[in-house]
C-alpha positions in Angstrom: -0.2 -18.0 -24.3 2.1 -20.8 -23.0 1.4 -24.1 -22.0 3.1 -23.5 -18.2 1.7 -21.6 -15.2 2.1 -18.0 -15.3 1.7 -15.8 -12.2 -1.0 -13.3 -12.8 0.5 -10.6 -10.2 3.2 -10.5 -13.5 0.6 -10.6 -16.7 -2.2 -8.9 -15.0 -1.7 -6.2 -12.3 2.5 -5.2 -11.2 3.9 -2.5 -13.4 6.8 -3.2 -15.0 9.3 -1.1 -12.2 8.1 -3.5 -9.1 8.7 -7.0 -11.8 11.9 -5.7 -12.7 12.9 -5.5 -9.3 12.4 -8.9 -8.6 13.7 -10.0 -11.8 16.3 -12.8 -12.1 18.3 -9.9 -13.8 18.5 -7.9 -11.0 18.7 -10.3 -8.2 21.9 -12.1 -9.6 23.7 -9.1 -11.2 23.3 -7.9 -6.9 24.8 -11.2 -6.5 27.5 -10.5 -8.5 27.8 -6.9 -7.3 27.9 -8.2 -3.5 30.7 -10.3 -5.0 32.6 -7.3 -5.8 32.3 -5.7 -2.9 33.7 -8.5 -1.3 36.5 -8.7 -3.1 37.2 -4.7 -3.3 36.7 -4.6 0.5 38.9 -7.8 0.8 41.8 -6.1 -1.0 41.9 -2.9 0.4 42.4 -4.6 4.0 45.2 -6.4 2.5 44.2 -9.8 1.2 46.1 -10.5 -1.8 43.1 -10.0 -4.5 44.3 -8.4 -7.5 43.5 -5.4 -9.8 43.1 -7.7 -12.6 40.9 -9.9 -10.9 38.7 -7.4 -10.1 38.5 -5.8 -13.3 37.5 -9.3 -14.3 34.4 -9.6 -11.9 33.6 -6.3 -12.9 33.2 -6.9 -16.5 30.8 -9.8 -16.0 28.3 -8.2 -13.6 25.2 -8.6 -15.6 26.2 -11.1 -18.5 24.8 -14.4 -16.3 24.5 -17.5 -18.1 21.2 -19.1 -17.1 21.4 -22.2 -18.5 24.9 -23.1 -17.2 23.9 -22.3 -13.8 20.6 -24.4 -14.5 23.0 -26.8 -14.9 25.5 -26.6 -11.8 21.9 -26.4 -10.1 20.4 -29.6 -10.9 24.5 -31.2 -10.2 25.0 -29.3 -7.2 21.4 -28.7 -5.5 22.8 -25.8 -4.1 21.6 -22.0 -6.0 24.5 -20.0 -4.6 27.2 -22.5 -5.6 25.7 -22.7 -9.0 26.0 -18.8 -9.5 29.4 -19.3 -7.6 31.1 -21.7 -10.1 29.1 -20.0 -13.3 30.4 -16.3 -12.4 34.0 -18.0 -11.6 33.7 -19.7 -15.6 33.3 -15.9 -16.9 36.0 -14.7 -14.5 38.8 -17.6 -14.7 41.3 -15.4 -13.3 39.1 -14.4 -10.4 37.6 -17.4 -9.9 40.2 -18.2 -6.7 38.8 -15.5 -4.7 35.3 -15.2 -5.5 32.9 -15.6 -2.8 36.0 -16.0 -0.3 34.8 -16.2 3.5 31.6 -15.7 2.8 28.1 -18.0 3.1 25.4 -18.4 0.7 23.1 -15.8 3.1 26.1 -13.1 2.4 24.6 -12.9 -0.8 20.8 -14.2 -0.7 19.7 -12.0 2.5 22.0 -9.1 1.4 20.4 -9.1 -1.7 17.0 -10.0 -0.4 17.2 -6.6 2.1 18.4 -4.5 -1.1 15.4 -5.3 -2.9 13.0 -4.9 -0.6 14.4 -1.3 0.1 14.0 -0.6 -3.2 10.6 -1.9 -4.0 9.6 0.0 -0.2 11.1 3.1 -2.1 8.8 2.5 -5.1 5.6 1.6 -3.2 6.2 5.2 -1.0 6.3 7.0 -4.9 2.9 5.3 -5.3 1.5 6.4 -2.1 2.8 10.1 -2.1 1.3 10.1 -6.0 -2.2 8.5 -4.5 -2.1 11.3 -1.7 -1.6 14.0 -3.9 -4.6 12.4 -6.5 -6.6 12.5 -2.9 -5.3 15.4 -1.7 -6.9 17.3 -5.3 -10.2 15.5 -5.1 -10.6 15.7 -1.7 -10.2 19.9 -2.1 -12.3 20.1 -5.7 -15.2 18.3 -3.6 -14.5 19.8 -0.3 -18.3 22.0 -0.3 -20.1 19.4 -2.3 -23.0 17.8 0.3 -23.3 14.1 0.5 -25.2 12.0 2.7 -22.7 10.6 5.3 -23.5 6.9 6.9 -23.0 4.9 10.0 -23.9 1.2 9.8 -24.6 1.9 6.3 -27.6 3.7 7.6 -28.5 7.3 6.7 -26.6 9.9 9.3 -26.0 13.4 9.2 -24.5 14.7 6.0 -21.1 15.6 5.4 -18.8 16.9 2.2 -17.8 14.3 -0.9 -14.3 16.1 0.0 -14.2 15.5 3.8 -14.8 12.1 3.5 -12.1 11.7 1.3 -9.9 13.0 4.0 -11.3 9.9 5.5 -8.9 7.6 3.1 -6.3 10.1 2.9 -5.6 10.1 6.3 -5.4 6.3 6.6 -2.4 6.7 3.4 -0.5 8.9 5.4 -0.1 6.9 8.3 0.5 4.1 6.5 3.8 6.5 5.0 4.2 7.3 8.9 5.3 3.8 9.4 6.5 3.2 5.9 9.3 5.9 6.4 9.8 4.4 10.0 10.4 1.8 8.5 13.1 2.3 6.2 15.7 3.3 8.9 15.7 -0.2 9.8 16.3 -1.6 6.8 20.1 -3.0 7.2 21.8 -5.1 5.5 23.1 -8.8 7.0 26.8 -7.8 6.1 29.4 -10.4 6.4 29.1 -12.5 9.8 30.3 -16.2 8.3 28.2 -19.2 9.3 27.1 -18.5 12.5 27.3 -14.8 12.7 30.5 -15.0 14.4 32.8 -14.1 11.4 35.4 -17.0 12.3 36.2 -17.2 8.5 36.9 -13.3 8.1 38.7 -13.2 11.5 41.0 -16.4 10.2 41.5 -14.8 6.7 42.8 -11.7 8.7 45.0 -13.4 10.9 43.1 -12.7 14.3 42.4 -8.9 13.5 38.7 -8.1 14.6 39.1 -4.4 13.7 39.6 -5.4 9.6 36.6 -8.1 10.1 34.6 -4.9 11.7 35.7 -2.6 8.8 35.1 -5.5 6.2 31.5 -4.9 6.9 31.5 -1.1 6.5 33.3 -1.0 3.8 30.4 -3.6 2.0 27.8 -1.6 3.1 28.9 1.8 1.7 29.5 0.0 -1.5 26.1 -1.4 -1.8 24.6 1.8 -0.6 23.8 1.5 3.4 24.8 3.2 6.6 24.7 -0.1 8.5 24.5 -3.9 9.0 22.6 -5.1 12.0 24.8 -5.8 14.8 24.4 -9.4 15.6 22.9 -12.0 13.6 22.5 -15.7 13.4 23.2 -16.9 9.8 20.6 -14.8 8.9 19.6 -11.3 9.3 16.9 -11.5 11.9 13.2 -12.2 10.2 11.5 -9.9 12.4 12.3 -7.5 9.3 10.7 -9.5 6.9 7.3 -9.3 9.1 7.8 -5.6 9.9 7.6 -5.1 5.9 4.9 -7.1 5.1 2.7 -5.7 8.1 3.5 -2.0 6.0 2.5 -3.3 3.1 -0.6 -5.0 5.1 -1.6 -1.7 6.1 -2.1 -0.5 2.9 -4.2 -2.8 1.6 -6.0 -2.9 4.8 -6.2 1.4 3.9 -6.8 0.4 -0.2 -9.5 -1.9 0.8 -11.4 0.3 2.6 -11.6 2.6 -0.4 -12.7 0.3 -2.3 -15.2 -0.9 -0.4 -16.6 2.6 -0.3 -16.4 3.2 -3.6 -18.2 -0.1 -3.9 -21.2 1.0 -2.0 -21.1 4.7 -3.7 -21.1 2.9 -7.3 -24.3 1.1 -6.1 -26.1 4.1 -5.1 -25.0 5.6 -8.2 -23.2 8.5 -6.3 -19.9 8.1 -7.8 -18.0 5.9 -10.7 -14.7 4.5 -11.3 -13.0 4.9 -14.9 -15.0 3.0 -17.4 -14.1 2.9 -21.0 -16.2 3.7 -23.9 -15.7 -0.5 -25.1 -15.4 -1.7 -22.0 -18.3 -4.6 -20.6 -19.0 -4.7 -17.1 -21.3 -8.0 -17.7 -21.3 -10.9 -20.1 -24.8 -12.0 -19.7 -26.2 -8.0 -18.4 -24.8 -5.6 -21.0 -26.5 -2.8 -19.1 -23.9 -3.0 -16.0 -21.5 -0.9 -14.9 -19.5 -2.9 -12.3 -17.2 -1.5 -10.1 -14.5 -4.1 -11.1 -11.2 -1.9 -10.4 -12.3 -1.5 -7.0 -12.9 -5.5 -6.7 -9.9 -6.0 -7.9 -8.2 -3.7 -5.5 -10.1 -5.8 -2.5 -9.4 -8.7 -3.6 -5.6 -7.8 -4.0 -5.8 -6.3 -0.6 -7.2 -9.8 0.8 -4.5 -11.6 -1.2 -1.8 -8.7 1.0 -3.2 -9.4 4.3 -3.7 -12.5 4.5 0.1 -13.3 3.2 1.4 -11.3 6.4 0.8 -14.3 8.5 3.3 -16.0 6.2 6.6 -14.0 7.9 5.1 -13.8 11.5 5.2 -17.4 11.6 8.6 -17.6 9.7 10.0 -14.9 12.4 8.6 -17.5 15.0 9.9 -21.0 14.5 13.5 -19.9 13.2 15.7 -22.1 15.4 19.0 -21.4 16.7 21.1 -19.6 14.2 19.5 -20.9 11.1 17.2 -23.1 9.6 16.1 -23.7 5.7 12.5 -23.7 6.2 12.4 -19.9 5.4 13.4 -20.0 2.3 10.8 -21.6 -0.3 8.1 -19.5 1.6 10.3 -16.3 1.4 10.9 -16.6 -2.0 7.3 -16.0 -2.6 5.4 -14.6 0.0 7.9 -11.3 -0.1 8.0 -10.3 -3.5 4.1 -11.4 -4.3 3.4 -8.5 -1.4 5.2 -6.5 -3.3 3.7 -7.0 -6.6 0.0 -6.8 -5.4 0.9 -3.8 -3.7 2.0 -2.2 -7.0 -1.3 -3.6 -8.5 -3.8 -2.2 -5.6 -1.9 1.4 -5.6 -1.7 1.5 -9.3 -5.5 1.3 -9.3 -6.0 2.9 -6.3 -4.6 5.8 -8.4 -6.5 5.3 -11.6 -9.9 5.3 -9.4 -9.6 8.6 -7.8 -7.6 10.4 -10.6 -10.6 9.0 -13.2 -13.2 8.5 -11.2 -16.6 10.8 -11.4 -19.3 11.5 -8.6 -22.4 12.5 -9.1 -23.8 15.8 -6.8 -27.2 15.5 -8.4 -27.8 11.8 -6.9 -26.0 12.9 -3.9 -28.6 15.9 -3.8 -31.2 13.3 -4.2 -30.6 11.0 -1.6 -29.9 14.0 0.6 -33.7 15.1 0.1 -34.7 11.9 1.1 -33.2 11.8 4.4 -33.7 15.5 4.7 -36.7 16.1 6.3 -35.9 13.6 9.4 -32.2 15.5 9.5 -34.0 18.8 10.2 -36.0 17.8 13.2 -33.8 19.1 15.7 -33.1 22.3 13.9 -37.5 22.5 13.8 -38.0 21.5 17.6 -35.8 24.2 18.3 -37.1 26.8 16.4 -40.0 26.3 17.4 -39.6 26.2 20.6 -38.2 29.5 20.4 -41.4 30.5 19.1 -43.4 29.8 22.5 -44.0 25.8 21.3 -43.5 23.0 24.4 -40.5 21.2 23.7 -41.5 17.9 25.2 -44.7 17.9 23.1 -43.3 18.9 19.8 -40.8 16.0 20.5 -43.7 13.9 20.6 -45.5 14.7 17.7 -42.6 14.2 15.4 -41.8 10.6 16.6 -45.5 10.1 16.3 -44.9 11.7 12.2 -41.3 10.0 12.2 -42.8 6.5 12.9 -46.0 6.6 10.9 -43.9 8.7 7.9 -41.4 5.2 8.0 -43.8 2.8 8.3 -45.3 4.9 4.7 -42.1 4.4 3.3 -41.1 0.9 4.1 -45.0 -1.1 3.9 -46.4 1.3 1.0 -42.7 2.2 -1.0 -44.3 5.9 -0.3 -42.5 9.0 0.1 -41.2 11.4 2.7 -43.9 13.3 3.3 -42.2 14.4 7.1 -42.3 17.9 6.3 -46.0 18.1 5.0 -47.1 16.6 8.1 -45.4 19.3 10.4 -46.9 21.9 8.2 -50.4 20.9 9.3 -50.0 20.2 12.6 -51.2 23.2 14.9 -48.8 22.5 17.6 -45.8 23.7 15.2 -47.1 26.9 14.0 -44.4 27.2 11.4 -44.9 28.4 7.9 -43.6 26.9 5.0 -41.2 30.0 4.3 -39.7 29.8 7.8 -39.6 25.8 7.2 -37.7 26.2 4.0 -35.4 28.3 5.6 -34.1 25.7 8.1 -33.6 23.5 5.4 -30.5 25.1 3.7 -28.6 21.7 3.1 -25.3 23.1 3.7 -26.3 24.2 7.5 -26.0 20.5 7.9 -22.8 19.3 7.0 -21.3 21.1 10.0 -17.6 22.2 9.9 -17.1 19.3 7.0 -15.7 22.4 4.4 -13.7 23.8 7.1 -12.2 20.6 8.1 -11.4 19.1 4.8 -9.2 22.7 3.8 -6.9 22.3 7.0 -6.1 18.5 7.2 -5.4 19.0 3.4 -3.3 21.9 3.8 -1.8 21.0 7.2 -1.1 17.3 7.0 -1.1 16.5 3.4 0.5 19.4 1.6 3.4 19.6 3.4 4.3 16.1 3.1 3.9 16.8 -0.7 5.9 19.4 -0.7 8.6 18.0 0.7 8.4 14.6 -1.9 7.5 16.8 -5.1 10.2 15.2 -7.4 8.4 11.9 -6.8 5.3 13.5 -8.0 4.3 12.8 -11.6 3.7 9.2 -11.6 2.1 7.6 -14.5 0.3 4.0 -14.1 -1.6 1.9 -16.4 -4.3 -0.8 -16.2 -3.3 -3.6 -18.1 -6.9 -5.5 -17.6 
């Protein structure tokens, strides 16, 4: 333990691939590397940078002194200049020409917009992997009755593996605007101070064609298509709000999951992983709580909540640029990101490990059974000669007196018995037990589950199978 805050997103839920991508490490060796490009791109439209200078800046790409630049920081109060004069120590030759034309957003929001595509890239692994883990559970349960609710309130039953298609289909359009996303991810480029690129055009003597191509030539090097056309200072924070409102949607999708699985742990229907040491309570050793699926609500809460944070950023930028972005940014983006990782990390844990239980499932399905079937008894009945406005009668008149049992006395559901000796049925127990075939009530739930699996999910698995094969592990 230390004696200084540590953020629990780190020690507690991310994996180590989402941290690393917001490491110091890799945000200012992509400082460097922007540097580079710079330079490269600088040279081959015929600035006089030289081979040796580059080689320079190439050799010191990921060897950052963090204490020097502590130091410039706290002299110069400024976090690009600091990485500026400590990456011009290691490269004394270069020194002259590195961060030439540029401002300190050619390198923060460049870097910012090449992280968040990677961490995007990471978080659509994780989802494809939790789709393929729902896509297996969902089919393996797909004929296995379960008593289906609305208002939390018994219904009409449906299939453990339908209602998975449930959460599977919320994942898959959260990928639908994931990968809509992704197009739009572009970097700032190289637009000077005010996004008119008066410094390049100067260093070019007028030309606007090499200022234009200075750009391209970045963005191939650091892996994009594109910059965005115009910008302020600043690539325009309407991206920053368009990610987070992706990653909002999957917690919003996680969350309801969880929530589910909440309710199905308390009915003992189904469990999440639980280890052979592990206590649910410190004071009830008996429990069993359902504290992965807590953790991934209160993650998700943590995720939504934060998306406010760049809608209003997006909102009050002024002009072309304005400083109270960046303390906010340097939080609210890469937290998302981290609980992200955390909720689809156990997202995936839950329903890869998870068990449910048919035979309470069966049970509470005989409980609500005998009310379920009352249509399917009018009707044969009435088939049989019986008056249909009469039989409807007597069984609310056995529906209401067979509740009022069951909620006054704790008594049970003794619906069918009832109908059995009452004249104005005429059905025998043999042709009541056959109208009571459980799986004559989940309606086309089987049916349903096998074509949204096969015609929605599988394809988009086949087409990302070498992202398939994720491992994650719970750390608490």
């Amino acid at each position: 333990m230390t004696d200084v805050y540590e953020n629990p997103l780190c020690t507690r839920y991310a994996g180590p691939q989402m941290q690393q991508i917001f490491s110091a490490d890799r945000k200012f060796s992509t400082w460097r590397k922007l540097w580079l490009a710079l330079a490269e791109s600088e040279q081959e439209l015929g600035l006089p940078i030289t081979d040796a200078q580059l080689d320079e800046m190439r050799a010191h790409l990921t060897d950052i002194d963090y204490d020097k630049a502590r130091d410039y920081e706290k002299a110069v109060r400024h976090d690009v200049m600091a990485h500026v004069r400590t990456f011009g120590d290691a490269c004394p030759t270069a020194k002259p020409i590195i961060h030439l034309g540029a401002t300190s957003c050619y390198v923060g929001d460049n870097t910012d917009v090449i992280l968040y595509r990677e961490a995007l890239l990471l978080v659509r692994k994780m989802l494809i992997n939790v789709l393929n883990a729902l896509a297996k559970f969902a089919l393996d349960n797909k004929d296995c009755p379960t008593l289906a609710y609305t208002h939390f309130q018994a219904a009409q039953p449906t299939t453990v593996g339908k209602r998975a298609t449930l959460w599977a289909q919320d994942l898959l359009l959260d990928l639908e605007r994931l990968d809509q996303l992704l197009p739009m991810m572009k970097l700032l480029g190289c637009k000077g101070t005010t996004g008119t690129g008066a410094s390049f055009l100067e260093l070019f003597d007028g030309d606007a064609a090499k200022v234009k191509e200075l750009e391209k030539k970045i963005a191939a090097k650091m892996g994009f298509d594109a910059c965005f056309a115009v910008s302020g200072q600043t690539y325009t924070r309407k991206l920053d709000y368009f990610i987070l409102s992706v990653l909002s949607g999957i917690a919003q999708s996680a969350c309801k999951f969880a929530g589910d699985v909440r309710l199905l742990a308390h009915m003992k229907e189904f469990d999440e992983p639980f280890e052979s040491g592990q206590i649910g309570s410190s004071a009830m050793a008996y429990k069993r709580n359902p504290m992965r699926c807590e953790r991934i609500a209160s993650l998700s809460r943590f995720v939504i909540n934060d998306a406010l944070n760049p809608a209003v950023t997006a909102s009050v930028q002024w002009l072309e640029r304005t400083l109270d972005d960046s303390a906010n940014k340097r939080i609210s983006l890469p937290e998302a990101f981290l609980a992200v990782d955390g909720i689809l990390s156990l997202y995936l844990n839950v329903i890869s490990g998870g068990t449910p239980y048919p035979r309470v499932m069966e049970k509470h399905l005989k409980e609500e059974l005998p009310f379920m079937a009352t249509e399917n008894i009018l009707m044969f009945c009435v088939k049989k000669g019986g008056d249909r406005q009469a039989l409807h009668e007597a069984i609310r008149e056995h529906s209401v007196a067979v509740t009022k049992k069951i909620k006054l006395e704790g008594g049970e559901n003794d619906l069918l018995e009832r109908i059995l000796a009452d004249d104005r049925f005429s059905i025998t127990r043999e042709e009541l037990e056959s109208l009571l075939n459980i799986h004559d009530f989940v309606g086309c739930a089987p049916q349903q589950t096998e074509e949204f699996i096969n015609d929605f999910v599988k394809p988009v698995l086949e087409a990302n199978r070498d992202l398939l094969g994720l491992d994650v592990t719970i750390n608490v």
